[in-house]
NUDREN-897595 format. One record per residue (C-alpha): residue number from 1; residue in one letter; y, x negated, z. Coordinates in Angstrom, 2 decimals, always signed. Layout:
+-----+---------+---------+---------+---------+
! num ! residuo !      c2 !      c1 !      c3 !
+-----+---------+---------+---------+---------+
! NUM !       a !       Y !       X !       Z !
...
+-----+---------+---------+---------+---------+
***
This chain:
+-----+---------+---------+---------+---------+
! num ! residuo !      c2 !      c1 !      c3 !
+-----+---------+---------+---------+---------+
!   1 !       x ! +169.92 !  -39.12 ! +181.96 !
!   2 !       x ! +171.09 !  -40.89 ! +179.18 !
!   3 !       x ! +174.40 !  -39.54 ! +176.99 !
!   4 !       x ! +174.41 !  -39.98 ! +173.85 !
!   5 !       x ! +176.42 !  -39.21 ! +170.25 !
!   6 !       x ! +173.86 !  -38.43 ! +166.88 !
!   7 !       x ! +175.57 !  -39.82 ! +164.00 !
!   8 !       x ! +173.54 !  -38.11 ! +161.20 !
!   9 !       x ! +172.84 !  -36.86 ! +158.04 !
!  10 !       x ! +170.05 !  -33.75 ! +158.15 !
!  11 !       x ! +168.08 !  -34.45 ! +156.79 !
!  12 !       x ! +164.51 !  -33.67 ! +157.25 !
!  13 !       x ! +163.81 !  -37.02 ! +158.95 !
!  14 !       x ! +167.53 !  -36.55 ! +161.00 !
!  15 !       x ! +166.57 !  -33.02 ! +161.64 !
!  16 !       x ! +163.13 !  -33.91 ! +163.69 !
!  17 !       x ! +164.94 !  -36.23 ! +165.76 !
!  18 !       x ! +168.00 !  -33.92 ! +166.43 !
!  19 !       x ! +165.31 !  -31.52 ! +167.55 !
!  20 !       x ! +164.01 !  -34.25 ! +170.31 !
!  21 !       x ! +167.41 !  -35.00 ! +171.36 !
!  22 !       x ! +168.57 !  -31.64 ! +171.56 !
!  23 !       x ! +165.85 !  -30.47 ! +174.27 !
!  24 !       x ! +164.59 !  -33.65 ! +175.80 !
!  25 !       x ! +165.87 !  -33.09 ! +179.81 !
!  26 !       x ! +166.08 !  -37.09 ! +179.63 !
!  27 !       x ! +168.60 !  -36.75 ! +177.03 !
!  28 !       x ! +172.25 !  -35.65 ! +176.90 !
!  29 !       x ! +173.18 !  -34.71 ! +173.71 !
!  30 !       x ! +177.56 !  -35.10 ! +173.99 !
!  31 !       x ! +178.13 !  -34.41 ! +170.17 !
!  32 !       x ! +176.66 !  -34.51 ! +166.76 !
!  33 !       x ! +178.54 !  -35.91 ! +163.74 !
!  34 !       x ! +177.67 !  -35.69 ! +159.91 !
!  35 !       x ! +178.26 !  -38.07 ! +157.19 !
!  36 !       x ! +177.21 !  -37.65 ! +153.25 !
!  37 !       x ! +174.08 !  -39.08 ! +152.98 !
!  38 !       x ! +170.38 !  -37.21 ! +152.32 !
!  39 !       x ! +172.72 !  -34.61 ! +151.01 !
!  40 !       x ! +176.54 !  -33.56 ! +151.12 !
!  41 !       x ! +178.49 !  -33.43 ! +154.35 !
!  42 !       x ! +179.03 !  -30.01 ! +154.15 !
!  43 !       x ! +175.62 !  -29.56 ! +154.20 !
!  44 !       x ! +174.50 !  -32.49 ! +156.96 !
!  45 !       x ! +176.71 !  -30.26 ! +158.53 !
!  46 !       x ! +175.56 !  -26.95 ! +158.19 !
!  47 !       x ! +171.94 !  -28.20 ! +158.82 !
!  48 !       x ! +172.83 !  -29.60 ! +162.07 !
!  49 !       x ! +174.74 !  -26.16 ! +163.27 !
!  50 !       x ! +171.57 !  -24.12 ! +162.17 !
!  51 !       x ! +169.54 !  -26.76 ! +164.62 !
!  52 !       x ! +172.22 !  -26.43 ! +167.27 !
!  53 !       x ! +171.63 !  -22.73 ! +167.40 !
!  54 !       x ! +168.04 !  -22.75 ! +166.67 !
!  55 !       x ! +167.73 !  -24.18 ! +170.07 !
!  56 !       x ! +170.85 !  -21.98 ! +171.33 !
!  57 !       x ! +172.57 !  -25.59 ! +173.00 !
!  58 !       x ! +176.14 !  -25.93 ! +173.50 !
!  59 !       x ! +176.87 !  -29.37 ! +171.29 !
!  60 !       x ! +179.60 !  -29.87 ! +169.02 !
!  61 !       x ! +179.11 !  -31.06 ! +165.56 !
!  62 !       x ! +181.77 !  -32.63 ! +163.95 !
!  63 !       x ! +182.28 !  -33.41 ! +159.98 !
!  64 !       x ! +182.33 !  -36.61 ! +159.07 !
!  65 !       x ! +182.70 !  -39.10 ! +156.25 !
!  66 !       x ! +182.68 !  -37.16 ! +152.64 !
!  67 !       x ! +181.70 !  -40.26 ! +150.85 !
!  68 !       x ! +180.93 !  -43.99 ! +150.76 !
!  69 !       x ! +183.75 !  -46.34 ! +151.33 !
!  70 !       x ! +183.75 !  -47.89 ! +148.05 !
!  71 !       x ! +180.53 !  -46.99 ! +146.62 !
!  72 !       x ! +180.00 !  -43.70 ! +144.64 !
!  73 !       x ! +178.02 !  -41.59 ! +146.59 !
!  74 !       x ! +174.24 !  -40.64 ! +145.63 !
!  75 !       x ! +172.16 !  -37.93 ! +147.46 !
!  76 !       x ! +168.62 !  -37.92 ! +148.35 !
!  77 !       x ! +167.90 !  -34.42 ! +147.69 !
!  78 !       x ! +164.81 !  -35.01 ! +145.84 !
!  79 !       x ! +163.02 !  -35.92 ! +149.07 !
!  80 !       x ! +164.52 !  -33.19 ! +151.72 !
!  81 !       x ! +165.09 !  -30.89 ! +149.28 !
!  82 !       x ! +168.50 !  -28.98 ! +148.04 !
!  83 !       x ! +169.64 !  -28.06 ! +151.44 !
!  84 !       x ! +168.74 !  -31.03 ! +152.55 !
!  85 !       x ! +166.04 !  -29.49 ! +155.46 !
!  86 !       x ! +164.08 !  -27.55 ! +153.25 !
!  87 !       x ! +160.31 !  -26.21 ! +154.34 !
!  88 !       x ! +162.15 !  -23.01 ! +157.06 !
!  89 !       x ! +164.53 !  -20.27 ! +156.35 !
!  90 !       x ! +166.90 !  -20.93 ! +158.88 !
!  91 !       x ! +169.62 !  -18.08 ! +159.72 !
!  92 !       x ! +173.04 !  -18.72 ! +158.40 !
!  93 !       x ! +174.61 !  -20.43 ! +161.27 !
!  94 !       x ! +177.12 !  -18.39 ! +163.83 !
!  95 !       x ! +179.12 !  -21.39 ! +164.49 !
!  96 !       x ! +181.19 !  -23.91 ! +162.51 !
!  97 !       x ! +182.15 !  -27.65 ! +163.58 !
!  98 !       x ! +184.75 !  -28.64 ! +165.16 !
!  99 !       x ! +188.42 !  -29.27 ! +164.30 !
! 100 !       x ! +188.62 !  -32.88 ! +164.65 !
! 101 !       x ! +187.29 !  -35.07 ! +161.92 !
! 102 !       x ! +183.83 !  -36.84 ! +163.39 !
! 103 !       x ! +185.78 !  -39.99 ! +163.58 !
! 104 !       x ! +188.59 !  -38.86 ! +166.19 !
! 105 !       x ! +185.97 !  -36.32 ! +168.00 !
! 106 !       x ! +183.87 !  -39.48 ! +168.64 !
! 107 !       x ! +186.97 !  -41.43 ! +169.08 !
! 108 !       x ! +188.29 !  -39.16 ! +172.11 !
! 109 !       x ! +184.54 !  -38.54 ! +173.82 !
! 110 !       x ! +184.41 !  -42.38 ! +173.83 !
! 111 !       x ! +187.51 !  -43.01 ! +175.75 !
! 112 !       x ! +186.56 !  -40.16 ! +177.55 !
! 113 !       x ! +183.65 !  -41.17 ! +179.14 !
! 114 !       x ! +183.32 !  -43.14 ! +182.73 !
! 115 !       x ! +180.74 !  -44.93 ! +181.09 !
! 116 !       x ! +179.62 !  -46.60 ! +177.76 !
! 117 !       x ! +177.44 !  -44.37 ! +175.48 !
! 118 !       x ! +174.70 !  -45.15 ! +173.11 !
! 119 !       x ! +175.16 !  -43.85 ! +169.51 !
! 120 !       x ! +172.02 !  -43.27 ! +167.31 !
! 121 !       x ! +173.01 !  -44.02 ! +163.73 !
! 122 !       x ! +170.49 !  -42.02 ! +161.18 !
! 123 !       x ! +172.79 !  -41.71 ! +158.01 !
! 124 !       x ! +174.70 !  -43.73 ! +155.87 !
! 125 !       x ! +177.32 !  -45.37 ! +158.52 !
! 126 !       x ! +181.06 !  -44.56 ! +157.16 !
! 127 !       x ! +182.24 !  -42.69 ! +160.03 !
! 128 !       x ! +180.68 !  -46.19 ! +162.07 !
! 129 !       x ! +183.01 !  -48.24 ! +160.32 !
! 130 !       x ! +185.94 !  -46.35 ! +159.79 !
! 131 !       x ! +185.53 !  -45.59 ! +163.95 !
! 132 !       x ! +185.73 !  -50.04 ! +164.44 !
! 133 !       x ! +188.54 !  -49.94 ! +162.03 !
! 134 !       x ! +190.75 !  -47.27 ! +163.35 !
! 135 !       x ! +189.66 !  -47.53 ! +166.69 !
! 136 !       x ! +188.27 !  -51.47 ! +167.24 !
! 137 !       x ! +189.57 !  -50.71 ! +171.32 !
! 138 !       x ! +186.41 !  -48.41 ! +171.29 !
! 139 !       x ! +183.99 !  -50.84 ! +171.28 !
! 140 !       x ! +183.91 !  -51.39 ! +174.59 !
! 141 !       x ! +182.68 !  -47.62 ! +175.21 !
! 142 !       x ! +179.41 !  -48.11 ! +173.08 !
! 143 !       x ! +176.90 !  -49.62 ! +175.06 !
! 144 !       x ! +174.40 !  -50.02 ! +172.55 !
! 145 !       x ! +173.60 !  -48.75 ! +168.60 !
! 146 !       x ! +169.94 !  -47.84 ! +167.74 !
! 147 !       x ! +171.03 !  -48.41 ! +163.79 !
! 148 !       x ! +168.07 !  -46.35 ! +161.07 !
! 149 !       x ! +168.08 !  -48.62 ! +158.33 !
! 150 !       x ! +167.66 !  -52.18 ! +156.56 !
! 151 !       x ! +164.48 !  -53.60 ! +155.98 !
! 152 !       x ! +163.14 !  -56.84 ! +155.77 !
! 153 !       x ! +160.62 !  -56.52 ! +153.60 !
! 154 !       x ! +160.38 !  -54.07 ! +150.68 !
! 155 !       x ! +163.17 !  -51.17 ! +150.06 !
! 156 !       x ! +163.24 !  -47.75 ! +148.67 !
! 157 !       x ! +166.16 !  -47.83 ! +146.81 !
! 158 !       x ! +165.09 !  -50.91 ! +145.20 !
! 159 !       x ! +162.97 !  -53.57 ! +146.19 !
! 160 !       x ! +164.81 !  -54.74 ! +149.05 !
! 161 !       x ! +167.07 !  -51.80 ! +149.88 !
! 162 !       x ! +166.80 !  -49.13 ! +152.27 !
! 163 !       x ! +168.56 !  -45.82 ! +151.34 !
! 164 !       x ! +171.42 !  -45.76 ! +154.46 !
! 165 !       x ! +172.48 !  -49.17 ! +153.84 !
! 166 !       x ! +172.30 !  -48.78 ! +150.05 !
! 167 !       x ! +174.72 !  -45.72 ! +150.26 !
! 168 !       x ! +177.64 !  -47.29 ! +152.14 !
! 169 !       x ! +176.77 !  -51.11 ! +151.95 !
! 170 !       x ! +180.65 !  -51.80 ! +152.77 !
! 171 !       x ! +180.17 !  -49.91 ! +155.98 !
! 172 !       x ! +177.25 !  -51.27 ! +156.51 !
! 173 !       x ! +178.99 !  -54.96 ! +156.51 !
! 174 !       x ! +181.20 !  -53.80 ! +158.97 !
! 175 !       x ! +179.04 !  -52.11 ! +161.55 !
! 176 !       x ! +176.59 !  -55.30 ! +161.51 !
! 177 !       x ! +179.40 !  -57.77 ! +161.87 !
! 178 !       x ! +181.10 !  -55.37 ! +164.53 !
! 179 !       x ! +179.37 !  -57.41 ! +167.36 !
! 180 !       x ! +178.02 !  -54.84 ! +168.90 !
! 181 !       x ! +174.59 !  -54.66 ! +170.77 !
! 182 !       x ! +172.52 !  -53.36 ! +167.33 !
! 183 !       x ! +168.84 !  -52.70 ! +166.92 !
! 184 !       x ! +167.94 !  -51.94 ! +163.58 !
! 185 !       x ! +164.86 !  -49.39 ! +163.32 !
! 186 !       x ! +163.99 !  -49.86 ! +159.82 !
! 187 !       x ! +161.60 !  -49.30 ! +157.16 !
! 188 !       x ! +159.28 !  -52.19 ! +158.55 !
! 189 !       x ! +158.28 !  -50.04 ! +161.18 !
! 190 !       x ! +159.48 !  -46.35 ! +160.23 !
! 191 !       x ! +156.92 !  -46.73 ! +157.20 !
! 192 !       x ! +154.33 !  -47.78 ! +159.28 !
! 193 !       x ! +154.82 !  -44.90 ! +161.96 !
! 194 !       x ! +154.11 !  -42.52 ! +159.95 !
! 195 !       x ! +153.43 !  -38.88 ! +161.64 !
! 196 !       x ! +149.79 !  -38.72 ! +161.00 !
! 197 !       x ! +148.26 !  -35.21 ! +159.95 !
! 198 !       x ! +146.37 !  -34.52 ! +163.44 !
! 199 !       x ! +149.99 !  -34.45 ! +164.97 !
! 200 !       x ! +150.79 !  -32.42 ! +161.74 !
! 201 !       x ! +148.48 !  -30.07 ! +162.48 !
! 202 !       x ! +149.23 !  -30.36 ! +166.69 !
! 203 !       x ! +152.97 !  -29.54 ! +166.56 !
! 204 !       x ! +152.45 !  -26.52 ! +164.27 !
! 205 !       x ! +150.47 !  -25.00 ! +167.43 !
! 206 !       x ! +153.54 !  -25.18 ! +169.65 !
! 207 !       x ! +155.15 !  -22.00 ! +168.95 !
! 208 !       x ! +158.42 !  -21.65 ! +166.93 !
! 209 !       x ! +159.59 !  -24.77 ! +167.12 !
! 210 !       x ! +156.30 !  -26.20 ! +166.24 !
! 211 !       x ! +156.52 !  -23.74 ! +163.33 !
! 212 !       x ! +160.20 !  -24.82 ! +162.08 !
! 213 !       x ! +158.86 !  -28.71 ! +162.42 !
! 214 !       x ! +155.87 !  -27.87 ! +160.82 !
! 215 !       x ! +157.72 !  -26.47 ! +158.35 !
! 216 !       x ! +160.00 !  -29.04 ! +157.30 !
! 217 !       x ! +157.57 !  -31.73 ! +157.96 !
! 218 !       x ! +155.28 !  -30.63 ! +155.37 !
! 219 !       x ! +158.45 !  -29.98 ! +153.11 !
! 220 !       x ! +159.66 !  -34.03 ! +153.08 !
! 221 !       x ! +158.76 !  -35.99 ! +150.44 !
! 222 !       x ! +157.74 !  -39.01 ! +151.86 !
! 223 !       x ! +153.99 !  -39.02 ! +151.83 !
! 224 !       x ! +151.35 !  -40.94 ! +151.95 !
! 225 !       x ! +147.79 !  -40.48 ! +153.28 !
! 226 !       x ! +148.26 !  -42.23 ! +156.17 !
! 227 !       x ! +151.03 !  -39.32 ! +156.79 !
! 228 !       x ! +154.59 !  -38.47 ! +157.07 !
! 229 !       x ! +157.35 !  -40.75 ! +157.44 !
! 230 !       x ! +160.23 !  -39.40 ! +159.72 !
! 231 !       x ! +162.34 !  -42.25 ! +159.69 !
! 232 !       x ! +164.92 !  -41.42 ! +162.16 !
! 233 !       x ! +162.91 !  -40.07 ! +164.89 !
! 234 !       x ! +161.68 !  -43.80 ! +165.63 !
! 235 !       x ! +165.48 !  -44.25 ! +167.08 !
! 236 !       x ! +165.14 !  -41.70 ! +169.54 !
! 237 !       x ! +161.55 !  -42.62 ! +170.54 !
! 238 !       x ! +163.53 !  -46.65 ! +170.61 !
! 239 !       x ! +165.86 !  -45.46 ! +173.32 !
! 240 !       x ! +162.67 !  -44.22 ! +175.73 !
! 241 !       x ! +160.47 !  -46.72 ! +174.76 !
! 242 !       x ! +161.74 !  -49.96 ! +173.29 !
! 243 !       x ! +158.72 !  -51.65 ! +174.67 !
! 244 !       x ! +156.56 !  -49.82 ! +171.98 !
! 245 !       x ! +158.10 !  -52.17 ! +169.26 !
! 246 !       x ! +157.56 !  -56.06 ! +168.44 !
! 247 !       x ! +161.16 !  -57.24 ! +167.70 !
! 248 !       x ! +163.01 !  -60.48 ! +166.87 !
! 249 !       x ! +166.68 !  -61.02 ! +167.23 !
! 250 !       x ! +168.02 !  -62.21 ! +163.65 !
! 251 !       x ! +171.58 !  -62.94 ! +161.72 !
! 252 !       x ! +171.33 !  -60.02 ! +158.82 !
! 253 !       x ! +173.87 !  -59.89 ! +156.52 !
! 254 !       x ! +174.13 !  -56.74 ! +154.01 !
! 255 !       x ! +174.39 !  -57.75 ! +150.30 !
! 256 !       x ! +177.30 !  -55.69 ! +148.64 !
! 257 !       x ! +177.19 !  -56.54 ! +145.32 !
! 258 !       x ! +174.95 !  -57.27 ! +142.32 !
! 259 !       x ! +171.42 !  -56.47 ! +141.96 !
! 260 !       x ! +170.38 !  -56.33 ! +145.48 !
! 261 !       x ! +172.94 !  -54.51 ! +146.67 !
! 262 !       x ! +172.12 !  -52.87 ! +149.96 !
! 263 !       x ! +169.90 !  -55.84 ! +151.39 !
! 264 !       x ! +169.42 !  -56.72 ! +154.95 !
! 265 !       x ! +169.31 !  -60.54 ! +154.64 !
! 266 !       x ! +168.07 !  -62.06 ! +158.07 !
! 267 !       x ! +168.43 !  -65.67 ! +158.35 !
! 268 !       x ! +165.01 !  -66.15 ! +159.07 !
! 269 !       x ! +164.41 !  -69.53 ! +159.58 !
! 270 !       x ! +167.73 !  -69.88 ! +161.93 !
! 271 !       x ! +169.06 !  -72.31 ! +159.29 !
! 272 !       x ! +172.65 !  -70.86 ! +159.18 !
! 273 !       x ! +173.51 !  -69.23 ! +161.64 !
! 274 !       x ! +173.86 !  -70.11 ! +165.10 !
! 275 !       x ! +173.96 !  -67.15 ! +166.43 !
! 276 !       x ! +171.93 !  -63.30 ! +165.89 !
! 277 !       x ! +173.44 !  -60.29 ! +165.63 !
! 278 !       x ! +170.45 !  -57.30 ! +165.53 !
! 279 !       x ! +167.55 !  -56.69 ! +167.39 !
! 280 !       x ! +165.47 !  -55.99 ! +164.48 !
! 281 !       x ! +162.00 !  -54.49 ! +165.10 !
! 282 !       x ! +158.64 !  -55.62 ! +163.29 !
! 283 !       x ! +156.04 !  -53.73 ! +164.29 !
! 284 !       x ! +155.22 !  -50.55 ! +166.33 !
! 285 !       x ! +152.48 !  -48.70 ! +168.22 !
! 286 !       x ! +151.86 !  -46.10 ! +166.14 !
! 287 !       x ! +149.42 !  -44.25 ! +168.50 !
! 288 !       x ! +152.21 !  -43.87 ! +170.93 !
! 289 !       x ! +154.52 !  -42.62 ! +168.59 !
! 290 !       x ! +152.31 !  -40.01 ! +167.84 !
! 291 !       x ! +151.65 !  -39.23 ! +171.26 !
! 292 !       x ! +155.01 !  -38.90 ! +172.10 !
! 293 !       x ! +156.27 !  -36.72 ! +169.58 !
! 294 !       x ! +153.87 !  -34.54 ! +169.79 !
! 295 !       x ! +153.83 !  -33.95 ! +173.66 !
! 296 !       x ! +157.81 !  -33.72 ! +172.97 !
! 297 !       x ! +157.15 !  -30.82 ! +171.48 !
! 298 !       x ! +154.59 !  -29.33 ! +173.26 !
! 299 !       x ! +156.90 !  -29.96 ! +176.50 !
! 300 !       x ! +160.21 !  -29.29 ! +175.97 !
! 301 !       x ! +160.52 !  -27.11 ! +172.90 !
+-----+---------+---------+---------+---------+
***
């Protein structure tokens, strides 16, 4: 079984991914934290209680980061909607986050734990970065970071940023020079593995939880007819099946100011840099994807 901590921002995308990692027996969900991002923290937070007790589980979720380091925060509501995970009318939620600020509450699980855990990284990454700087002893807890973001090719905040770099490009910087063991799951491969509308159609079969997915699915805004693109879930379906992507190991550096702010530069042709520090993945089997998810769903939810 393999623990992980969900560093999020639901998030429609965030949302089908917390639902994987929230029932998967191969997966042991130890806590949940939020950051501003797709929307406001309060609601990243409030989406992933109402997921938490949609599937009745017993995981925390702490509050994170209310803004960018530096940058002024912008929202991405006009994809996922106001609440962020529009498309099901979700009960208020019973229960409320935690105490401790996402930072400590990942802080004290990490030195907790007889063993290194493996963070997924779906929102803008503040509470990554301010973790390394407060806490740069915790490094050696985090065995590896499955990083949603960056791109390589063309952007969608411009053309050549992706939106969780773009909204904390200072934090960014710091998680990809952190040294840490990084793959980057970004928009090279997220907006090629799409969710096509057969497995549309599939997972609103599978009873309620095929209903809420269904639900929210068809509420994102990221279209196209070759289907939906739920970003994040390709980190979770990373962890189980890395050998479903085409990667390289690159240098990237994140641009942080001027026109292209929010690029993931890789040194491409190895000409500077001696050294890499991402596994960034190219290409991936779509089919499988497909497959996956949907027999996720089917199986465990």
């Amino acid at each position: 079984m393999t623990k992980i901590i969900f560093d999020c921002d639901p998030g429609i995308d965030d949302g089908v991914a917390l639902a994987v990692a929230l029932t998967d027996p191969a997966l042991k969900l130890e806590l949940i934290t939020t950051v501003a991002g797709n929307v406001t923290v309060d609601k990243t937070s409030k989406n992933a209680l109402k997921l938490v007790e949609f599937f009745n589980k017993e995981v925390p979720v702490a509050a994170g980061a209310k803004k960018p380091l530096i940058k002024q925060y912008e929202d991405a509501s006009h994809i996922h909607g106001q609440s962020g995970m529009d498309g099901y009318d979700f009960p208020e939620p019973q229960r409320t986050v935690v105490a401790k600020d996402a930072v400590v509450a990942m802080h004290e699980l990490l030195q907790a734990s007889p063993e290194p855990l493996t963070i997924l990284a779906t929102g803008a990454y503040t509470n990554l970065a301010l973790l390394l700087a407060q806490y740069p002893e915790d490094k050696a807890k985090i065995k590896q970071v499955i990083l949603m973001g960056g791109t390589l090719s063309r952007g969608n905040m411009s053309s050549v940023a992706e939106f969780n770099v773009y909204s904390d490009p200072q934090a960014a910087e710091i998680v990809f020079k952190s040294g840490l063991d990084l793959v980057m799951v970004g928009l090279d491969v997220t907006l090629k593995g799409r969710i096509t509308e057969a497995s549309h159609q599939a997972i609103a079969k599978c009873g309620p939880a095929g209903q809420m997915l269904d639900g929210i699915i068809s509420a994102d805004g990221d279209k196209t007819e070759a289907g939906t693109a739920i970003h994040d879930l390709q980190t979770v379906f990373y962890l189980q099946h890395p050998e479903a992507f085409t990667t390289k190991d690159y240098w990237v550096d994140v641009v942080t100011e001027g026109p292209a702010l929010g690029a993931t530069v890789a040194d491409v042709r190895a000409a500077y840099h001696q050294e890499t520090n991402v596994k960034v993945c190219l290409d991936i089997d779509t089919d499988s994807f497909n497959e996956w998810f949907v027999n996720k769903v089917k199986d465990n939810m």
